[in-house]
PALOMAR-408730 format. One record per residue (C-alpha): residue in one letter; x, y, z. Coordinates in steps of 0.1 Angstrom, whole numbers, always signed. Layout:
ZAZA   res       x       y       z
ZAZA     A       X       Y       Z
...
END
This chain:
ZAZA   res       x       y       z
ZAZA     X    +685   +1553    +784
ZAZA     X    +714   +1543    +808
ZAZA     X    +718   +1510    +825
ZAZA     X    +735   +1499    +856
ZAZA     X    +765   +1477    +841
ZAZA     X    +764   +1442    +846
ZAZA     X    +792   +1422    +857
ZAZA     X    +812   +1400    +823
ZAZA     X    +792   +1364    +819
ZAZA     X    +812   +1333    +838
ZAZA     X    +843   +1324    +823
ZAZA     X    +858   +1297    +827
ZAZA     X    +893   +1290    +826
ZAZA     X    +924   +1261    +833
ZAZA     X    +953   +1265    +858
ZAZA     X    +975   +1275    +826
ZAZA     X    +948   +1291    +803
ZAZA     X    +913   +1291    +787
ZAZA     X    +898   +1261    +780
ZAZA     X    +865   +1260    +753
ZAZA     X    +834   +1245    +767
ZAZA     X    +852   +1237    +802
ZAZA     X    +834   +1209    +817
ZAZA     X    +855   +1178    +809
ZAZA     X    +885   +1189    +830
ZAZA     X    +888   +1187    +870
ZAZA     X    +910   +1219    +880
ZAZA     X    +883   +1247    +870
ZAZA     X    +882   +1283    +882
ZAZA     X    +855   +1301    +875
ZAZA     X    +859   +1337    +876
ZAZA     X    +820   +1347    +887
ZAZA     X    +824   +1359    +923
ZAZA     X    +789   +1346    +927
ZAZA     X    +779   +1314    +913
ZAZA     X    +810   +1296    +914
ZAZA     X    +818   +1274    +943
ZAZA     X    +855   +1284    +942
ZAZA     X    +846   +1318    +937
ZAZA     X    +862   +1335    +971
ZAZA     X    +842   +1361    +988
ZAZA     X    +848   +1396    +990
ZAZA     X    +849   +1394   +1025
ZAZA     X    +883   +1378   +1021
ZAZA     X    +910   +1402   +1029
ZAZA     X    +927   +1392    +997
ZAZA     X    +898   +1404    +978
ZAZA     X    +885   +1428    +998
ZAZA     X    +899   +1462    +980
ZAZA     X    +895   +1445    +946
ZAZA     X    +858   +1440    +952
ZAZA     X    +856   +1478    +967
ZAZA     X    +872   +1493    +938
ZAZA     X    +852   +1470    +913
ZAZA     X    +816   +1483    +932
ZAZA     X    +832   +1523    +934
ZAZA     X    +837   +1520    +894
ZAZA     X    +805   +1506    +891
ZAZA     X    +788   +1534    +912
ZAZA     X    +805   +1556    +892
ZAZA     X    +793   +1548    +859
ZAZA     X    +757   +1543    +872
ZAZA     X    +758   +1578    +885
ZAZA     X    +771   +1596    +849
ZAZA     X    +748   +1576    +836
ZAZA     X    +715   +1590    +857
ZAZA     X    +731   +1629    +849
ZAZA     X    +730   +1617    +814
ZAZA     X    +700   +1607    +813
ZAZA     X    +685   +1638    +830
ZAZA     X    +702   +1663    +805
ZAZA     X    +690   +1651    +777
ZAZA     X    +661   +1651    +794
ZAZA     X    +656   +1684    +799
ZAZA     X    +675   +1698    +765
ZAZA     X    +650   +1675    +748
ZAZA     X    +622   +1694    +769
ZAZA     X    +637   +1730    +763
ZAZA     X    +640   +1727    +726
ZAZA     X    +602   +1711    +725
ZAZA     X    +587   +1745    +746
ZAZA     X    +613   +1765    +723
ZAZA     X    +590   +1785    +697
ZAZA     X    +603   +1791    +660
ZAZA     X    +616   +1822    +651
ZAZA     X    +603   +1841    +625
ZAZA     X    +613   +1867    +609
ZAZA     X    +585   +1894    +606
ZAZA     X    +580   +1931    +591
ZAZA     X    +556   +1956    +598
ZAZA     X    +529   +1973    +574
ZAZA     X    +536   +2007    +570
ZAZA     X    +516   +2029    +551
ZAZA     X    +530   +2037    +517
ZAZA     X    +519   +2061    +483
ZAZA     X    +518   +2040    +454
ZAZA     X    +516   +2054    +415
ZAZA     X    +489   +2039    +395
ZAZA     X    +511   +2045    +360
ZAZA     X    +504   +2036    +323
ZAZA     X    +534   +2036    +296
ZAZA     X    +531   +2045    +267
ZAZA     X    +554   +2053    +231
ZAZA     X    +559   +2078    +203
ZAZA     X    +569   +2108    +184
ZAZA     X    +578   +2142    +191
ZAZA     X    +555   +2167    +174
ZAZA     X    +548   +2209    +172
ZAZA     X    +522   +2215    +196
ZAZA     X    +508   +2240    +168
ZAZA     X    +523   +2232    +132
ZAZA     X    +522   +2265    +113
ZAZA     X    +523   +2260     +73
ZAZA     X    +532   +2283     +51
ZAZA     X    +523   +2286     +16
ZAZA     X    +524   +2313     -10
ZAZA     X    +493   +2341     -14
ZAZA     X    +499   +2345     -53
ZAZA     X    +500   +2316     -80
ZAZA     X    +529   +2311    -104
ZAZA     X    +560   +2330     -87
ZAZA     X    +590   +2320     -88
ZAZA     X    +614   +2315     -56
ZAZA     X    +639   +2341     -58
ZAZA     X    +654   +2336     -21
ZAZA     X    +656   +2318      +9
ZAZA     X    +663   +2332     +41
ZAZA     X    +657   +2306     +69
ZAZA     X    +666   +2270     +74
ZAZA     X    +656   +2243     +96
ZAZA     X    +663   +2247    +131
ZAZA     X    +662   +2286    +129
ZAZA     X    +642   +2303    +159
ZAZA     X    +622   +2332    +143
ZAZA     X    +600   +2356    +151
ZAZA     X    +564   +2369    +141
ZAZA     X    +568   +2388    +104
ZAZA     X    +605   +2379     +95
ZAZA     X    +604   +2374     +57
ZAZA     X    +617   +2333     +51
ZAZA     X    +612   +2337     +15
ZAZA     X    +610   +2368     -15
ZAZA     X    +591   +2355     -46
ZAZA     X    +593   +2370     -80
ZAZA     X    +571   +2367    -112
ZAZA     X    +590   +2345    -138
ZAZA     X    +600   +2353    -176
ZAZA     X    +571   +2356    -198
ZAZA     X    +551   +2368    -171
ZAZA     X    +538   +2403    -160
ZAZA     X    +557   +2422    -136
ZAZA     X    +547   +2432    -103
ZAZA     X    +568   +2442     -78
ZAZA     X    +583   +2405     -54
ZAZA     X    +565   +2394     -27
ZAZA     X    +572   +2389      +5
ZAZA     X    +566   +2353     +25
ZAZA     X    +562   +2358     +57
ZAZA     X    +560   +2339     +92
ZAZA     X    +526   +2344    +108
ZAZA     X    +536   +2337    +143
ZAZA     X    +568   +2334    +160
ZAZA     X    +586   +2293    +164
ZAZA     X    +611   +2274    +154
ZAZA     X    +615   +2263    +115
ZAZA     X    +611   +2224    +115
ZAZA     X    +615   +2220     +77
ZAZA     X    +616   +2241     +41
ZAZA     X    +609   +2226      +9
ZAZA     X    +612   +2258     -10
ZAZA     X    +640   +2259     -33
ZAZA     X    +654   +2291     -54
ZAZA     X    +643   +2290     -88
ZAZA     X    +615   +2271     -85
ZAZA     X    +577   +2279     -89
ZAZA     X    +554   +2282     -54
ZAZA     X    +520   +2269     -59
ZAZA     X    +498   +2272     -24
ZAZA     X    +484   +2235     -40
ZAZA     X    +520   +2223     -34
ZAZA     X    +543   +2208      -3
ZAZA     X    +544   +2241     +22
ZAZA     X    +573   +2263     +16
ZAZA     X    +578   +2261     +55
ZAZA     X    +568   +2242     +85
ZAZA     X    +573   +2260    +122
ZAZA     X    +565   +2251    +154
ZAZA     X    +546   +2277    +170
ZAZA     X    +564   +2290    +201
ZAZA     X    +587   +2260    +198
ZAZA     X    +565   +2239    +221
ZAZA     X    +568   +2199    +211
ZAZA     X    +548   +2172    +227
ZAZA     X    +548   +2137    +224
ZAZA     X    +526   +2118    +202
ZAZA     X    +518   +2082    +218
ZAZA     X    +496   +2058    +211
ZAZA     X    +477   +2033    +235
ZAZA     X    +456   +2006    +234
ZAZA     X    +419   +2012    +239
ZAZA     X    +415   +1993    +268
ZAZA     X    +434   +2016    +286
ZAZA     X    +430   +2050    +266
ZAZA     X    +399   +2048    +293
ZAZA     X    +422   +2056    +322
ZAZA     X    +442   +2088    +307
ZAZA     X    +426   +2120    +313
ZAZA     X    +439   +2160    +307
ZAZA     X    +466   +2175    +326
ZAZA     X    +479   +2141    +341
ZAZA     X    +517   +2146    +347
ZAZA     X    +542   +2126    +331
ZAZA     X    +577   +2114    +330
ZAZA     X    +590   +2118    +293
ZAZA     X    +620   +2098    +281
ZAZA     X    +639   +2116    +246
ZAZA     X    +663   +2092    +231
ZAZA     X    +696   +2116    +229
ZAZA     X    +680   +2143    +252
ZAZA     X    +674   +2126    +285
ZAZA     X    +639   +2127    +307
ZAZA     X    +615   +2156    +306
ZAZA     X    +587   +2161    +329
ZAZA     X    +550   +2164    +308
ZAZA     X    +515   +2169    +310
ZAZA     X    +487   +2151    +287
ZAZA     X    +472   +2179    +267
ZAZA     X    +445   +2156    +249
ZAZA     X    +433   +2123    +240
ZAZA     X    +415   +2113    +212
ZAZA     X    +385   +2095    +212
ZAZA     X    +381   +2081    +181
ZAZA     X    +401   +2044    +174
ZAZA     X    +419   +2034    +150
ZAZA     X    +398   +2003    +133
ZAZA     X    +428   +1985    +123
ZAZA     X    +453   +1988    +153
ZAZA     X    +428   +1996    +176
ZAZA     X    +449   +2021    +193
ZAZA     X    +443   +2056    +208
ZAZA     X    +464   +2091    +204
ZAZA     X    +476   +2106    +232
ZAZA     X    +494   +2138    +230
ZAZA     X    +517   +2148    +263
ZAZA     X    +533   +2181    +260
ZAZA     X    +566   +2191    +269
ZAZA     X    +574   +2228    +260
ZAZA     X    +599   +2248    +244
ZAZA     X    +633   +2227    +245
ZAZA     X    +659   +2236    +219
ZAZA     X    +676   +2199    +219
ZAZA     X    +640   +2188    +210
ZAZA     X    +635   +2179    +172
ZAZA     X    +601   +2166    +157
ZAZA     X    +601   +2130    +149
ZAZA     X    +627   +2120    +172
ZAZA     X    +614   +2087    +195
ZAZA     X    +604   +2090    +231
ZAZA     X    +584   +2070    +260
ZAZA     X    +565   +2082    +289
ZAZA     X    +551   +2073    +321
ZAZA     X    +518   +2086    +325
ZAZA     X    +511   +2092    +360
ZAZA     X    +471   +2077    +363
ZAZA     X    +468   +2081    +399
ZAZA     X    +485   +2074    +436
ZAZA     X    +469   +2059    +465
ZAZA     X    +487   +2056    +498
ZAZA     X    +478   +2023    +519
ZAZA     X    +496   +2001    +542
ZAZA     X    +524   +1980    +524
ZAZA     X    +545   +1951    +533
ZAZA     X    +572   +1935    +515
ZAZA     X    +561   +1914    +482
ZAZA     X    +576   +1882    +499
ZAZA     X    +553   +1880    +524
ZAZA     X    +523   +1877    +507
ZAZA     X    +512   +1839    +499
ZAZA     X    +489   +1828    +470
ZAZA     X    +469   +1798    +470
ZAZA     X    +435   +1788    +452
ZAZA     X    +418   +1808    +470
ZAZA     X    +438   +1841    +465
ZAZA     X    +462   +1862    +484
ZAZA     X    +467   +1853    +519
ZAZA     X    +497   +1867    +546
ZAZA     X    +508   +1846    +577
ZAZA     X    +497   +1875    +609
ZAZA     X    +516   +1874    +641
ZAZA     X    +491   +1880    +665
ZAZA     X    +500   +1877    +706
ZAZA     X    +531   +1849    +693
ZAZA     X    +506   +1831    +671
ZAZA     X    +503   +1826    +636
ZAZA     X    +475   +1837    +622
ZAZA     X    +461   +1833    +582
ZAZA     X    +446   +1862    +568
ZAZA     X    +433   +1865    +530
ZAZA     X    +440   +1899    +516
ZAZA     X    +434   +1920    +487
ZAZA     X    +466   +1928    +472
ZAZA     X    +468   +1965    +448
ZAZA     X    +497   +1982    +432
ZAZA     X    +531   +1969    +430
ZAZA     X    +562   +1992    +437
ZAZA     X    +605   +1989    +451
ZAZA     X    +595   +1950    +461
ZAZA     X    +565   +1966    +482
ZAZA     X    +530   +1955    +479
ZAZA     X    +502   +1975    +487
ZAZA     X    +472   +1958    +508
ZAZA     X    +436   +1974    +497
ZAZA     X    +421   +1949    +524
ZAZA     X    +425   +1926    +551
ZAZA     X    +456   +1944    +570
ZAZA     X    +456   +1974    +587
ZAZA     X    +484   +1994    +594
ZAZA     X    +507   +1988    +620
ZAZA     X    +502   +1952    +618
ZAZA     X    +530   +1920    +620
ZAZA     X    +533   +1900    +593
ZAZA     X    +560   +1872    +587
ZAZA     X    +584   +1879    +561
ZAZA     X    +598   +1852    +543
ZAZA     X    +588   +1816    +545
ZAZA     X    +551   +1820    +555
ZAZA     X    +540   +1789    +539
ZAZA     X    +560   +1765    +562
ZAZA     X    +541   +1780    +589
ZAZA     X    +501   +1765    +602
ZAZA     X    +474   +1787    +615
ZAZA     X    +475   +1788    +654
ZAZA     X    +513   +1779    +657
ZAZA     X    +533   +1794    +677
ZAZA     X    +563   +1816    +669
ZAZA     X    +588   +1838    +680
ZAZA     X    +591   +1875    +661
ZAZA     X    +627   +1883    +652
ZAZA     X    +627   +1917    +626
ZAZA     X    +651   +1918    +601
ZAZA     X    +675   +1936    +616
ZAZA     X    +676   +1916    +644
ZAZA     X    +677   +1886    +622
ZAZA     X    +709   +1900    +601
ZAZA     X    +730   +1907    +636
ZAZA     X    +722   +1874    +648
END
């Protein structure tokens, strides 16, 4: 706060200069206009304009002082009704995918083996090899009866349904035995699927014909379908089968890796971004701006998606909720709403 200034303390001083403590000489002048007896009065012309300039510089400085005073008076009271800014965002209703990932194989949909009818013949020829697209009744192999044995006119081996040959273990010259490896292995129709497993917690959630996103290392991403689940477990890894299929793809080759997304389910509720939501000991709370007040909610917070979070309860749509730094901020306090946008031009 401003004062009036006061005029210097006495000082006292010789005809030719200052003299300390001052009261053992005779010629004194003291230099107060008021309590010394020497001291001439401002009615004196001599003084006169030297007293009137000394009271106009005084005025002066009282009077900045007062204007002082009352501006920081009044900033002081315009910052203190001021409200803080905030910045806020709105909940907008939003789908969210309830998903569940999972790894595996590639696999024929439906593995077609084929062996030989008759016992003891030898391979005489081989006319398909892995990664040949066939069709129903072309002949892979011709089989002949061996030295020593009776003749017989060859025989024919013979694909039972049209595919794609995925492997062939017979060999010229050797002996086919139906108790032996398959001569051939085709996929049916060339359809693969993925062959995943999953824990058995949540093999509960997958069900048939759930679409999903398939990942082939060297192919790219394929969009699927779950075909099946198993419901037995394994004892020792605990894990279920699921099989997604894919279709006919001729880059696709059984036992090459893959992941997928299994789509579980989508829900579509009001979201608001994942900063804005607060957790404490008692769970999941967001600071409401409600009529330029702050107001503490507790929520039920859902899926999770693009830095979104969706809110099962407590919010509805439409709704103001404050952004970022909602924990510095008190139930019942005032504030001032400033949307990000706003917030980035300012």
């Amino acid at each position: 706060m401003w004062a009036t200034p006061m005029m210097a303390a006495p000082r006292t001083y010789y005809r030719n200069g200052l003299i300390p403590g001052g009261k053992s000489h005779k010629r004194m002048i003291s230099l107060d206009p008021v309590r010394s007896r020497r001291t001439r009065s401002c009615a004196s012309p001599a003084f006169s304009a030297s007293c009137a300039a000394v009271l106009t510089v005084a005025a002066t400085v009282g009077y900045l002082g007062l204007l002082l005073q009352v501006s920081v008076a009044e900033s002081g009271d315009a910052g203190a009704s001021s409200d803080l800014a905030v910045t806020v965002a709105t909940a907008k209703r939003m789908c969210f995918a309830d998903t569940l990932p999972v790894t595996g194989v590639l696999v024929p949909k439906n593995e077609i083996l084929v062996r030989p009818e008759r016992e003891g013949l030898q391979i005489s020829q081989v006319l398909v090899e892995p990664g040949d697209t066939i069709s129903a009744g072309k002949i892979l192999a011709r089989l002949t009866a061996g030295e020593g044995q009776e003749g017989g006119s060859g025989v024919a081996v013979k694909a039972p349904a049209a595919g794609v040959v995925i492997s062939a273990s017979a060999v010229v010259g050797t002996v086919a035995s139906a108790r032996a490896e398959p001569l051939f292995r085709i996929a049916g129709q060339g359809e693969m699927e993925l062959l995943a497993e999953t824990p058995v917690k949540t093999l509960a959630r997958v069900e048939v014909d759930q679409p999903a996103k398939v990942e082939i290392i060297g192919v790219g991403q394929l969009t699927g379908k779950v075909r099946l689940f198993s419901t037995a477990i394994n004892p020792t890894t605990q894990l279920g089968q699921v099989r997604i299929f894919i279709g006919s793809d001729p880059r696709l080759r059984a036992g090459a890796f893959g992941r997928a997304t299994i789509q579980i389910r989508q829900r579509c509720a009001p979201a608001i971004p994942l900063s804005a939501v607060l957790y404490g000991s008692n769970g999941a709370v967001v600071q409401v701006v409600r009529d330029g007040r702050i107001e503490t909610r507790r929520v039920a917070v859902g899926l999770l998606a693009q830095g979104q979070a969706e809110i099962r309860e407590g919010l509805a749509e439409g709704e103001t909720v404050v952004a970022r730094a909602g924990a510095f901020l008190r139930d019942g306090e005032r504030v001032r709403a400033v949307t990000a946008g706003d917030s980035a031009r300012q």
